[in-house]
C-alpha positions as CSV (number, residue, x, y, z in Angstrom):
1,X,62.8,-115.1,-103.6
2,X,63.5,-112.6,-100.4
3,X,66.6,-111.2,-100.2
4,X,69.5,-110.9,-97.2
5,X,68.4,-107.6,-96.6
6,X,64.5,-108.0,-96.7
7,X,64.2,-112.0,-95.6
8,X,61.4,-111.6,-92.6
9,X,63.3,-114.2,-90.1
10,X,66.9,-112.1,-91.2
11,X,64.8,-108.8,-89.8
12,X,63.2,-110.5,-87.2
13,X,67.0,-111.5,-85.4
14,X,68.6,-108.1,-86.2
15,X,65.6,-106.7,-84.3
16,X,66.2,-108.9,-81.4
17,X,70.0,-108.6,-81.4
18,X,69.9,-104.8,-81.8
19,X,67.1,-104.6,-78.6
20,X,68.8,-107.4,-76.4
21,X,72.3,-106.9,-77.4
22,X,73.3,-104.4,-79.5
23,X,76.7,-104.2,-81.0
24,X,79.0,-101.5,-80.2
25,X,79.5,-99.1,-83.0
26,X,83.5,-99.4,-83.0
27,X,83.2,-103.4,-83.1
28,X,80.5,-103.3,-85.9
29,X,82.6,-101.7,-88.0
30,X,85.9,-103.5,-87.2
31,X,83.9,-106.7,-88.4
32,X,82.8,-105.2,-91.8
33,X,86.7,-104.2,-92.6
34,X,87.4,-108.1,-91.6
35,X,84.5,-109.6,-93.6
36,X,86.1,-107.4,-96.3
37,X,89.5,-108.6,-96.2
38,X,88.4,-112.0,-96.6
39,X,86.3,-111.1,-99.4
40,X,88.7,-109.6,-101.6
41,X,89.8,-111.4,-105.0
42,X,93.7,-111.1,-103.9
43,X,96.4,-110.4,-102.3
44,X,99.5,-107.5,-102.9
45,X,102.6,-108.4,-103.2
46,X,104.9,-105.6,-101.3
47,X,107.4,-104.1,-103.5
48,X,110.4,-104.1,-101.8
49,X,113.0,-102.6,-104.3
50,X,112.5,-100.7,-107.2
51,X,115.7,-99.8,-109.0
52,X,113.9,-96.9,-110.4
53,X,113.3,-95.6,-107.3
54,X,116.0,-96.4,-105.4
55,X,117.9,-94.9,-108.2
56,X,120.8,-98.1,-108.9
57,X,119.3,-98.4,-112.3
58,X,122.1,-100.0,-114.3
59,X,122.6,-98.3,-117.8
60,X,126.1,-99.5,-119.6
61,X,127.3,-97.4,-122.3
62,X,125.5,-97.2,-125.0
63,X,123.3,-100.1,-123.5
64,X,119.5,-99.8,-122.7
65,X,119.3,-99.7,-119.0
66,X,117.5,-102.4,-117.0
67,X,115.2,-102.4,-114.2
68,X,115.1,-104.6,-110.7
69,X,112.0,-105.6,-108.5
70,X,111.7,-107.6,-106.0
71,X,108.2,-108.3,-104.6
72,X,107.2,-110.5,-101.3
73,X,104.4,-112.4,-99.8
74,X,104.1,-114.5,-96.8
75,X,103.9,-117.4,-99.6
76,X,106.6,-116.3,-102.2
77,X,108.8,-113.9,-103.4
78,X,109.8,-112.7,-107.1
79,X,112.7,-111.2,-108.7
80,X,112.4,-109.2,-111.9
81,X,114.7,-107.5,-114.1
82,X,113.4,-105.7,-117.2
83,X,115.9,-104.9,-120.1
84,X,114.1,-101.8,-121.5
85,X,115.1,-103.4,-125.0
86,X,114.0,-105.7,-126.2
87,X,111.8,-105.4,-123.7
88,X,112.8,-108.9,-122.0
89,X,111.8,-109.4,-119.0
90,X,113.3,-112.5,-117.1
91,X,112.9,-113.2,-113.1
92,X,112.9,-115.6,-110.7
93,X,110.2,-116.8,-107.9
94,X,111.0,-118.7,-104.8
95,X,108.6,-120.2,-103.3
96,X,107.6,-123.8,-100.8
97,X,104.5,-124.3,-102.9
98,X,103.6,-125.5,-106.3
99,X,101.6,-122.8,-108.6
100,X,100.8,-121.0,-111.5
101,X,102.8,-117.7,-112.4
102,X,100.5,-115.7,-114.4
103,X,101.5,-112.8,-117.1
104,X,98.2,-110.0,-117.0
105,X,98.1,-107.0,-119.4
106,X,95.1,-105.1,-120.6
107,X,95.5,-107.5,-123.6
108,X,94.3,-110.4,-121.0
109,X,96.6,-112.8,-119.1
110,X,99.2,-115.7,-120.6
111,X,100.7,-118.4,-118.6
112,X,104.1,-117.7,-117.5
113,X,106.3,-120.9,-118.1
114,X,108.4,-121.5,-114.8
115,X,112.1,-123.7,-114.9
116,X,112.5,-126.2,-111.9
117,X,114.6,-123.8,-110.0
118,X,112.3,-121.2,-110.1
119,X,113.4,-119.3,-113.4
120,X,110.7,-117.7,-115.6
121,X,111.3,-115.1,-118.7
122,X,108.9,-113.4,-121.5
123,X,109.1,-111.1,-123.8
124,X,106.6,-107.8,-123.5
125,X,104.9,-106.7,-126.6
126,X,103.7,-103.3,-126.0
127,X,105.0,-100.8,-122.9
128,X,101.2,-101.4,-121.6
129,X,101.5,-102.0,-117.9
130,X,101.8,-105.4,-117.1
131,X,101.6,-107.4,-113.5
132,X,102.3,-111.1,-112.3
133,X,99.6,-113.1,-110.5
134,X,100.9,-116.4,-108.3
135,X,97.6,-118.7,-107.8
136,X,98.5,-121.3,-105.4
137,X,95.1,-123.1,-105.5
138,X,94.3,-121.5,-102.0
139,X,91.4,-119.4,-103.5
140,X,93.2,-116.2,-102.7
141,X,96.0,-115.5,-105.5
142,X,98.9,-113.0,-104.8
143,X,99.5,-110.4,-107.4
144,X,102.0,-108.0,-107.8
145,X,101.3,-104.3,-108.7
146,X,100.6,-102.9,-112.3
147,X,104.2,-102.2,-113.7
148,X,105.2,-100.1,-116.6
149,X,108.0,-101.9,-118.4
């Protein structure tokens, strides 16, 4: 079985594209970045506020402080808030379309049980980093970016 790259009648039109109408260099490689756009696995989430970094990280006395994301997507948008202890991490995702909210940790992923309204909480076992994935059956799921709790 020939290959993409050494199939005679693949060689045989490259030849006669590059001799009768070659392809500007600049275009060429603009259509290899869009080919691999569409190939990748998923898409990012932006973060859009990180308590941490926007330094409004709540800490009561004597209370473990807690931590707010908010992530977005042309699709949906999620809201987290991470109590550092007991490590609960509860949030909420708004979105027009029905999907999966998925929990991923280098342990592997866990299904993330969403309320009606959009409501979700679990608990984290470890302070491994951690990320959501939304699959919205459009082959393309949207993920947010590794987290540390």
């Amino acid at each position: 079985m020939t290959t993409p790259h050494t199939d005679p009648e693949v060689e045989l039109l490259k030849a006669a594209f590059d001799h009768y109408a070659p392809v500007p260099e600049h275009l060429a490689e603009m259509l290899m970045i869009g080919y691999h756009i569409t190939t990748i696995e998923s898409r990012l989430a932006r973060l859009v506020e990180d308590s941490l970094v926007d330094g409004v990280a709540t800490v009561r006395a004597g209370e473990p402080g807690v931590r707010f994301l908010s992530f977005e997507d042309d699709v949906m948008s999620i809201e987290l808030e991470i109590d550092d202890r007991p490590m609960m991490v509860t949030g909420h995702i708004q979105t027009d379309v029905s999907g999966r909210l998925t929990l991923e940790t280098p342990d592997g992923p866990s299904d993330v049980e969403v309320a009606d309204d959009g409501g979700f909480s679990f608990t984290l076992h470890t302070q491994a980093p951690f990320r959501l994935r939304f699959d919205d059956g459009s082959g393309i799921p949207i993920v947010t970016e590794w987290m540390t709790p």
